[in-house]
Structure formats: C-alpha cells, structure tokens
C-alpha positions as CSV (number, residue, x, y, z in Angstrom):
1,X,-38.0,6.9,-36.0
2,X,-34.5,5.9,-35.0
3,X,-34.5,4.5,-31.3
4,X,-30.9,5.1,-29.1
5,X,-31.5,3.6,-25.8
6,X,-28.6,4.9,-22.7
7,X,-29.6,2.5,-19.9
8,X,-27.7,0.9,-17.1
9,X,-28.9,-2.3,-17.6
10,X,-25.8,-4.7,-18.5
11,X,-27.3,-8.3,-19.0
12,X,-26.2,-9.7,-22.6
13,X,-29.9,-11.4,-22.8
14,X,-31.7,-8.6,-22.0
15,X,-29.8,-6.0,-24.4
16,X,-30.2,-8.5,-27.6
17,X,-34.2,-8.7,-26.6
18,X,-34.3,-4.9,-26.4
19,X,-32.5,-4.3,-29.6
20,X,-35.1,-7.6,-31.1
21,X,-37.7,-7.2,-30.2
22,X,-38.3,-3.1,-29.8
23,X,-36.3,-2.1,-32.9
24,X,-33.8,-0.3,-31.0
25,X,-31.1,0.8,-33.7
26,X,-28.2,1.4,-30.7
27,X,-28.3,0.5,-27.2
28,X,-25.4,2.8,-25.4
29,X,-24.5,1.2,-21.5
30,X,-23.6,3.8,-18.8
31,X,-20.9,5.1,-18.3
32,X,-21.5,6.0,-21.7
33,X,-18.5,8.3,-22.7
34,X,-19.7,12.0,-24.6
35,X,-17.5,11.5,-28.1
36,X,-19.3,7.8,-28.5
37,X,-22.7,9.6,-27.8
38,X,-22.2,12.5,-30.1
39,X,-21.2,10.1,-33.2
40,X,-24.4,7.6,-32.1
41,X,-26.4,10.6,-32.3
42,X,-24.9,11.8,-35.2
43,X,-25.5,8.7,-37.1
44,X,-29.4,8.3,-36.2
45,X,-29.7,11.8,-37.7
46,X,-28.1,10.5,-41.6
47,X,-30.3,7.5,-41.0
48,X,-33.5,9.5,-40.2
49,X,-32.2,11.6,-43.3
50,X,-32.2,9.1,-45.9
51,X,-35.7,7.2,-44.5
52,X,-37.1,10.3,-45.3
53,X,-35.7,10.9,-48.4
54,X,-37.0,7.9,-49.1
55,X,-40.1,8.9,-49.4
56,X,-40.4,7.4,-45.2
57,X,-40.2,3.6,-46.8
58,X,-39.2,1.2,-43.9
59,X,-35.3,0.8,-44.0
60,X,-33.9,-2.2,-41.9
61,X,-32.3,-1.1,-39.1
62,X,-32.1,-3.6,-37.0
63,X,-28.5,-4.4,-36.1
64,X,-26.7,-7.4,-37.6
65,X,-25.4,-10.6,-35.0
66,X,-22.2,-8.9,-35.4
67,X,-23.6,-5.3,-33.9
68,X,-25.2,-7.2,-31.1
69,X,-21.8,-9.3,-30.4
70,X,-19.8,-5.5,-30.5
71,X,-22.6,-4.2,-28.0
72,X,-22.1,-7.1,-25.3
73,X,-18.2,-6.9,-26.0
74,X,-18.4,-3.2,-25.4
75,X,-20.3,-3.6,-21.8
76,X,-17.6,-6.3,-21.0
77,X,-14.8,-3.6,-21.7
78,X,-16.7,-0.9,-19.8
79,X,-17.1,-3.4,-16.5
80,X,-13.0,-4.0,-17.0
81,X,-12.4,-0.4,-17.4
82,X,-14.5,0.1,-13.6
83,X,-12.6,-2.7,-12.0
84,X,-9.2,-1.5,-12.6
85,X,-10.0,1.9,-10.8
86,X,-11.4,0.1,-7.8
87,X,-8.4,-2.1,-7.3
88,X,-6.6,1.0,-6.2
89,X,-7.7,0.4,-2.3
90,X,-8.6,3.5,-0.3
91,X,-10.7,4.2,2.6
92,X,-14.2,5.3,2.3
93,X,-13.1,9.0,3.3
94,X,-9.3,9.0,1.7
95,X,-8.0,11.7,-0.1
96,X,-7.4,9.1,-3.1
97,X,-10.9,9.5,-3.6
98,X,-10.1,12.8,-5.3
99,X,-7.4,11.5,-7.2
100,X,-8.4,8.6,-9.1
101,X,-11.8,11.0,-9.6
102,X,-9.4,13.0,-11.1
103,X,-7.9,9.8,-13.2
104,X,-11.1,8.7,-14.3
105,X,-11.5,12.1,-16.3
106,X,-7.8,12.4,-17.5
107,X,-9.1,8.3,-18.9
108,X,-11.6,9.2,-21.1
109,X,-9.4,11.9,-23.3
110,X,-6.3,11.2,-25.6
111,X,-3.9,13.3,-22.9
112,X,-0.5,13.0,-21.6
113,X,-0.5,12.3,-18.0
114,X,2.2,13.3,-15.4
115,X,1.6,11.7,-11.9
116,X,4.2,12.7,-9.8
117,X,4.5,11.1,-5.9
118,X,6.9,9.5,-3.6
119,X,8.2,6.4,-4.4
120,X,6.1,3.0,-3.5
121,X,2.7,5.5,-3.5
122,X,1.2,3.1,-6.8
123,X,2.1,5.5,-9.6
124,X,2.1,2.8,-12.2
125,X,-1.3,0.8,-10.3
126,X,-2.8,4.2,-11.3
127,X,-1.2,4.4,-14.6
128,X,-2.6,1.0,-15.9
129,X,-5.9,1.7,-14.3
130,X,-5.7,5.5,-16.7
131,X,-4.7,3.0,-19.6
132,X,-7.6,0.2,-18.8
133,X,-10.1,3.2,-18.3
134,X,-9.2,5.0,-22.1
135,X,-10.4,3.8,-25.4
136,X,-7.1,2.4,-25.7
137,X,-7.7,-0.9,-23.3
138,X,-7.9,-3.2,-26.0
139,X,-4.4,-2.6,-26.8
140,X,-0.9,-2.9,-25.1
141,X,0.1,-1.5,-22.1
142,X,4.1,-1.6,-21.8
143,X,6.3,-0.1,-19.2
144,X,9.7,1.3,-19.4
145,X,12.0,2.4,-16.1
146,X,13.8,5.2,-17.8
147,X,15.9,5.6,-14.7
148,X,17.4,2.1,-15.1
149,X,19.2,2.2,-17.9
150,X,21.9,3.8,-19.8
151,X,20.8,6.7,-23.0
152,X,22.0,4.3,-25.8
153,X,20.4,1.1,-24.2
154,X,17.0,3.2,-22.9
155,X,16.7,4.6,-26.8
156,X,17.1,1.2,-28.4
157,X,14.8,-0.2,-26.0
158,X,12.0,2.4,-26.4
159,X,12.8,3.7,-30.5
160,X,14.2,0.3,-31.0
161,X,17.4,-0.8,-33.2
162,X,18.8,-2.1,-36.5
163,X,21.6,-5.0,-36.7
164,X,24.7,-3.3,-35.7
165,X,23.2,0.3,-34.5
166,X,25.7,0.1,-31.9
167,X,28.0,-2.6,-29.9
168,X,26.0,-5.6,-29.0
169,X,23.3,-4.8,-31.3
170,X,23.3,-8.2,-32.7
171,X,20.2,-8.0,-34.1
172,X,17.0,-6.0,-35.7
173,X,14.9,-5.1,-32.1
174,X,11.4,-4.0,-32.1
175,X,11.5,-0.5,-29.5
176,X,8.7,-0.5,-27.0
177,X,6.9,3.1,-28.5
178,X,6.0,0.0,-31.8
179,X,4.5,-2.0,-29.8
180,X,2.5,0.2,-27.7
181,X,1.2,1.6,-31.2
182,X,-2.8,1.8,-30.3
183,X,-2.0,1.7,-26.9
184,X,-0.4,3.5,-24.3
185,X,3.4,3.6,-23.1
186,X,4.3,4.5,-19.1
187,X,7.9,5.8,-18.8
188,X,8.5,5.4,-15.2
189,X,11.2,8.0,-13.5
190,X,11.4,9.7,-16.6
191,X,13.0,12.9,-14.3
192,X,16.1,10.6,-14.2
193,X,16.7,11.3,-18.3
194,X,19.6,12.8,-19.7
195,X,18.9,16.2,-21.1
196,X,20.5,14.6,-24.7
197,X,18.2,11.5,-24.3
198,X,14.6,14.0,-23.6
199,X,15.7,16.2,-26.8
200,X,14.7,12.8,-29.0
201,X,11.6,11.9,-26.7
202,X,10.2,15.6,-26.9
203,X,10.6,14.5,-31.2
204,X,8.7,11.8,-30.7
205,X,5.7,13.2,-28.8
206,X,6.2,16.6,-31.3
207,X,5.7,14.1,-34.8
208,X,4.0,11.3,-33.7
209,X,6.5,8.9,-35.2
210,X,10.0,7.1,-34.2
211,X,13.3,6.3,-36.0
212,X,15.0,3.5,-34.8
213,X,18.6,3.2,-33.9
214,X,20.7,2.6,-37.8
215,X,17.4,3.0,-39.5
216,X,17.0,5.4,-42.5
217,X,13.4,6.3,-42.1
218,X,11.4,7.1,-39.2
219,X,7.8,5.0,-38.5
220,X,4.9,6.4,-37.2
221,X,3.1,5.5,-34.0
222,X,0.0,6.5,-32.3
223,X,0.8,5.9,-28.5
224,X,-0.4,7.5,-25.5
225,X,2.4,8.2,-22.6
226,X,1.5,8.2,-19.5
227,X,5.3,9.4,-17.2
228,X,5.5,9.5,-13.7
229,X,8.4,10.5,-11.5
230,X,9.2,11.0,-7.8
231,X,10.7,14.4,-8.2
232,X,9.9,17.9,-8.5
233,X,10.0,18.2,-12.4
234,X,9.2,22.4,-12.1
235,X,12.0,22.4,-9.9
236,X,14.2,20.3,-12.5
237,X,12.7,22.7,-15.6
238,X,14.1,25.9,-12.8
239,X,17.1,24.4,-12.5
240,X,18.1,23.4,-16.3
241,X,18.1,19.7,-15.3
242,X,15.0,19.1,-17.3
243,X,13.8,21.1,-21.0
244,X,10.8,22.9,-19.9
245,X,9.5,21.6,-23.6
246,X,9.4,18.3,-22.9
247,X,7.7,19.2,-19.4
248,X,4.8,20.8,-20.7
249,X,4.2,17.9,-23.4
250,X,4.5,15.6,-20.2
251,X,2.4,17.3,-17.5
252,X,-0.8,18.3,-20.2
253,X,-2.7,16.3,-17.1
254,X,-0.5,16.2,-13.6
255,X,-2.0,14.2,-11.2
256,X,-0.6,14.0,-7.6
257,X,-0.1,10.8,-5.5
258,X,-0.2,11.6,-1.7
259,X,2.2,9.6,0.4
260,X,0.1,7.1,2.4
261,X,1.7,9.3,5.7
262,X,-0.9,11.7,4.7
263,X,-3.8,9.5,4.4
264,X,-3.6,6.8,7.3
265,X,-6.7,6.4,7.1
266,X,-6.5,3.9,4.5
267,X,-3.6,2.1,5.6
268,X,-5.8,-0.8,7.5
269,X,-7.9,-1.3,4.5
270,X,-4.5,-1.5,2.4
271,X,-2.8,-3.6,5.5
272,X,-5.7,-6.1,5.1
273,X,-5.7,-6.2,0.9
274,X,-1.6,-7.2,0.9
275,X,-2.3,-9.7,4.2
276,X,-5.2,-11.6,1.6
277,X,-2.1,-11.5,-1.4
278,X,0.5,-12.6,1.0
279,X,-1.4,-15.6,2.7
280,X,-1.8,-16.8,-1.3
281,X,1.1,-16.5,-2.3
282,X,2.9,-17.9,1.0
283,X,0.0,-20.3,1.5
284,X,-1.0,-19.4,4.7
285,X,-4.5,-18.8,6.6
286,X,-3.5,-15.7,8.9
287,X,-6.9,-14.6,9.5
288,X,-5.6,-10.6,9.8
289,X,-3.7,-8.4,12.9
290,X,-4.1,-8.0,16.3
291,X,-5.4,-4.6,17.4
292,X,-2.3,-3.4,19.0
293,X,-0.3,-4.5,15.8
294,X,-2.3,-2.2,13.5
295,X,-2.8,0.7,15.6
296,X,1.3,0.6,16.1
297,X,1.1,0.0,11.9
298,X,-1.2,3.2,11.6
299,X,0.7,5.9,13.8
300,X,4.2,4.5,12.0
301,X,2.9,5.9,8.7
302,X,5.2,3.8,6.5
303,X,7.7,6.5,4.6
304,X,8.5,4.1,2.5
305,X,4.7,4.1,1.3
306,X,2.8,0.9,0.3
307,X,6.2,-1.0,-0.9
308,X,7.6,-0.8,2.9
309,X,3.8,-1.6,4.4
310,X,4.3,-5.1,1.9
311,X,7.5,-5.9,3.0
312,X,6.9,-5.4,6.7
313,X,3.3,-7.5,6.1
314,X,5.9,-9.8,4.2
315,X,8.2,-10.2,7.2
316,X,5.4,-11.1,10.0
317,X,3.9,-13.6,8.1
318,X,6.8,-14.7,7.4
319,X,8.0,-15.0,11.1
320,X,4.7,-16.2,13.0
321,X,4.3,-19.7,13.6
322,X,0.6,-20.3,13.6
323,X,-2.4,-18.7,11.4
324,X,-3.3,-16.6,14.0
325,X,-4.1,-12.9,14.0
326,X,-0.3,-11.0,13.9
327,X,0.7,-9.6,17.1
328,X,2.7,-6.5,17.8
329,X,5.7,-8.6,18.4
330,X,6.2,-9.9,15.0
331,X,6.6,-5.8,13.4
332,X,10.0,-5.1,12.9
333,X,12.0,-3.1,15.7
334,X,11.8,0.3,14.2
335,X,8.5,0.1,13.5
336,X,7.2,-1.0,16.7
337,X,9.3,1.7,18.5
338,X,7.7,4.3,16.2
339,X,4.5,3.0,16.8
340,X,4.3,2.6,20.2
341,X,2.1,5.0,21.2
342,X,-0.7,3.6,19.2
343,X,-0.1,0.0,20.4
344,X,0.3,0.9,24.1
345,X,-3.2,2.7,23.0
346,X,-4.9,-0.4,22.9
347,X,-2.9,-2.2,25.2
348,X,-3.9,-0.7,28.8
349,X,-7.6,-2.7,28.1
350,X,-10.8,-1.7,29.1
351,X,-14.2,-1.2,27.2
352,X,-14.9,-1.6,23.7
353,X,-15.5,2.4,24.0
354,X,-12.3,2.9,26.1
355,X,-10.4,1.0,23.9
356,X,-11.5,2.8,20.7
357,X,-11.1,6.0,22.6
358,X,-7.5,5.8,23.2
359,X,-6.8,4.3,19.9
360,X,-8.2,7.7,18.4
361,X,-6.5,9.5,21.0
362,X,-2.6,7.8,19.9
363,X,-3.9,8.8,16.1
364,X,-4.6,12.4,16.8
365,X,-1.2,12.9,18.5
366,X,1.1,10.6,16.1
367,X,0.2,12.5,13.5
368,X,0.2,15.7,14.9
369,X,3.8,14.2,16.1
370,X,4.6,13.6,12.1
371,X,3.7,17.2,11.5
372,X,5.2,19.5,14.1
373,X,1.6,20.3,15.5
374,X,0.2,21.8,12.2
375,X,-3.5,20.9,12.8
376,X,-4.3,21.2,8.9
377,X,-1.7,18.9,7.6
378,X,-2.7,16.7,10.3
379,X,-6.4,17.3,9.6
380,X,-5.3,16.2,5.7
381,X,-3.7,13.3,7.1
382,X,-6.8,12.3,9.1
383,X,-9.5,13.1,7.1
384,X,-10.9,15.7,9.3
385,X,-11.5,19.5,9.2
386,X,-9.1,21.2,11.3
387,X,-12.5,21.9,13.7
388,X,-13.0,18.2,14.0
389,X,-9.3,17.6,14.7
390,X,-9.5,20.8,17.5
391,X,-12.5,19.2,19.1
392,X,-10.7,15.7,19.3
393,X,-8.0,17.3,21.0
394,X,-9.9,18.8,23.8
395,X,-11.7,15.8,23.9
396,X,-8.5,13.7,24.4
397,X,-6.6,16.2,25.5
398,X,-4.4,15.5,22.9
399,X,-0.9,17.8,23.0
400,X,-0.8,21.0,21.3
401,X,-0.7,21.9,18.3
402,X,-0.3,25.5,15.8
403,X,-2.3,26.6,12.7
C-alpha cells in the first residue's frame, strides 16, 4: 500500500518519525491546497501501479533526507502564508472578515486580482498578503505606483530599457515584470494610466512576455499582477478613459476594500496596533488612550482611512510629554471637534455600565450622523442588523433615522 497522511500536526520531529517509522510515502499539512492533493494522489496511484506490476515486490518508498527537508520547508511556508493574512488587523465582527475570506480563495489560484478602495484602506497590505498566500511566495514581490510616473519612464521601469532607448537611458535596465518572473507584480493606481500606456500592458498580460524599450526581441515572463486603484474603473471603461480589454484582464478577481468609516468597529483594535509600531519606532512606552480619546477617535471615522488614523496616532505621541495613556487633548483640533460627541460620552462619569452606555449611545448616533439616518448603512458601519441598530435606538433614544 501507498500511505498519504493530511494532518494538522506541524512539529518537524514528529513529521520525520511519522514518515520513518510508519512508512508514510507523503505527509500533506493542512491547509493542504486541492491541485497539490490531486497530483499527491495522482502519484500514489503510478506507484501502486508499478508495485503491482511488479509482481507486489517491496519497492522503497520511503522518502529521501531531501523529501523530508522539502516537507518541513513546505509547513514553514504554509505558517508564513497564514501570518500575512492575520497581520491585516480587524475586529472580531468587521466586515474585513469577508474580504480577506475572499483573498484567501483569490491566493490559492493563478488569477488577476483587482482591489479597488479608497485611498489609505491597505490595498497593497492585502496585496502582499494575496502574493505571500499563492504558490508564488517563494519568489519576488515588487511594486510599481503607475500613477507616479510619466508613460516613457513607467514603461522602462516595468518592460525595462536598452542603452540609449530614449534620453537619459544611459544604460541597459532590468524592467520590474523580469524580475517579478515567478512571482507576482502589484501595479498600484493603475486607473491613472494613459490609454497609449494600457494598450502595451493589455500585450503583456495577452502573450505572457515583454519587450524592453530599444530591444529587438521580446522575453517571456510568468508573473502574476495583482492592480488596485481608488477609482471607479467600470465607470472609467463607460466613459472611454479606460479600454474595457484591459479591465476585464485586470478585474478576473475584484475584491473591494471598505473605508474604515464603514467598519469602526475595528478602528480601536487598529488605533492600538499603530500606537505598539509608533512607541518602537519613537521609543516611547505610552501604555495606549484614554477613554474619551478613542471614543472621540471612533465617531471621527478617519476619511482619510488608516494613513490619517497613523498620522493623527503619530502626532499625539509626538506631542505628550509623559508615557501616559493619550488624552483627548492631544487629537488634533478637527478631530476632536468631530468627535466630540463620543468623548463628551464618556466624559459626564458615572458607572462602569453608565459609562459604556453612553459611549454606545455617541456610536449609534455619529454614525447614523455620517449617514444621513440610513439605519442599514449605519448598521454596515456597526456591525449590527438594522433590528439591532432599531432596538439600540429606542434604547438610547438615539435620534432618528430612515430605511
């Protein structure tokens, strides 16, 4: 018999003794992905083939040191591959949950992957998670603002350049597409493209293969791009601003980053995750923020997403004077003004209960605030059903709000 074992079990020792000792012939560690399963499988059943052409003599298959090195390596990419998705930070009930759900699936298959969202939401956080999560983590991961630069500067810098493809070419260049070749590429803003500059990208993705600025022949690559962009790029394909071509080679997988005004639930668990980067990198102890501070942090919202909520954090470390909890005095005048209501919340004292009360109270009615009394986007925002957020309100008495 040929023995596959799928097991959850991860320690190095224990996977060489299995494979020793029982005459296991491949030892697969959850997640085990379908495609490596179906070739394991596929395998055992030539083996058990020839055994028994072999008239069922015993055939050595126990795996070499080098199989068993490949098996503990594997696990070790699998735990990476895990870890990248949980650095994204969410809340326990955040609608993120969905999405990087949604990301781990669009990980395990060779697809192109849109993510569209506002700007500062983490669109390339998720995109190196979908690269560390695919069969192409072992390999490069480059990134390329296609917003920031110029057609003949972007081209050279992606397709790359011969000596003297164009002014201040002064030398051969190596474009990015090369060396992502095995990996995967993430072309950041890519609805900021000129429509002459997408006509040779939409080549690229249709062959497989560049040419370089100057050179004669064109090289082949095998790279996975992963785009993202904070526009509508249906909208841009309506309007003629974008080839609906290139588009549809883009958006095989769309995945959609919600601002974090639509999921505040997460941005204390966020708040706290930046405070523990800032106090390293400024080499402070600021042990984290004083109730009224995030409840006047949580009904602001932060348009500008998770890069404002880092340069605000940024800021009040930056002003207070002692490692000491950060007080509602240190946030920046416009957001303290916009968060009053949630700070004042906390503010009139009371009971624990009381407290907690009229913070959840200053939540409901912020974000109702946010969105003109529609109780379902506010619900999204929340986390709640819209019967949950309706029996909060009469609870709180919370002000009114329409379907």
């Amino acid at each position: 018999a040929v023995r596959i074992i799928i097991s959850g079990y991860t320690d190095s020792e224990d996977i060489i003794a299995g494979i020793n000792q029982a005459g296991i012939w491949r030892y697969l560690t959850k997640p085990w992905h379908p495609d490596e399963l179906t070739a394991c499988v596929r395998e055992a059943a030539q083996l058990h083939r020839l055994q028994k052409e072999a008239g069922g003599a015993a055939a050595d298959i126990l795996p070499t040191r080098e199989r068993l090195r490949h098996v503990v390596n594997h696990r070790r990419s699998l735990e990476k591959r895990m870890f990248e998705f949980d650095r994204i930070v969410r809340a326990p009930e955040s609608p993120m949950n969905e999405v990087v759900a949604l990301a781990r699936r669009a990980a395990d298959y060779d697809i192109s992957v849109l993510i569209t969202g506002a700007s500062g939401t983490g669109k390339e956080l998720l995109a190196r998670a979908l690269h560390h999560g695919s069969g192409r983590a072992d390999n490069t991961f480059v990134v390329e603002n296609c917003g920031a630069l110029p057609d003949d500067l972007l081209e050279s810098e992606l397709f790359g350049c011969k000596k003297g493809a164009f002014t201040g070419a002064y030398q051969d260049r190596v474009g990015l597409f090369e060396v992502a070749d095995g990996g995967s590429i993430f072309l950041d803003e890519i609805g900021e493209t000129s429509p002459s500059f997408q006509v040779k990208l939409l080549r690229v993705l249709q062959e497989g293969e560049i040419r370089p600025l100057g050179a004669q022949r064109p090289r082949k690559v095998n790279v996975r791009v992963i785009s993202a962009t904070n526009r509508d790029l249906s909208e841009e394909v309506r309007a003629g601003r974008f080839r609906r071509d290139l588009y549809y080679r883009l958006a095989a997988f769309p995945i959609h980053l919600p601002a974090l005004a639509e999921r505040a639930m997460d941005i204390p668990v966020i708040a706290e995750r930046i405070l523990k980067e800032v106090n390293q990198s400024f080499h402070r102890k600021i042990p984290g923020f004083a109730a009224e501070t995030m409840a006047a942090l949580t009904a602001y919202g932060s348009p500008g997403n998770v890069r404002e909520l880092h340069n605000e954090i940024q800021r009040m470390v930056a002003l207070s004077d002692f490692d000491e909890a950060l007080r509602v005095e240190l946030l920046s005048p416009g957001v303290r003004e916009s968060g009053r209501s949630g700070a004042t919340a906390v503010l009139q004292g009371g009971t624990l209960k009381d407290q907690v009360e009229a913070l959840e109270k200053a939540l409901v009615e912020a974000a109702l605030l946010r969105h003109a009394g529609n109780i379902r986007r506010a619900s999204i925002e929340l986390g709640l059903s819209r019967v949950g957020l309706r029996n909060k309100r009469q609870r709180h008495d919370a002000v009114g709000g329409e379907e």
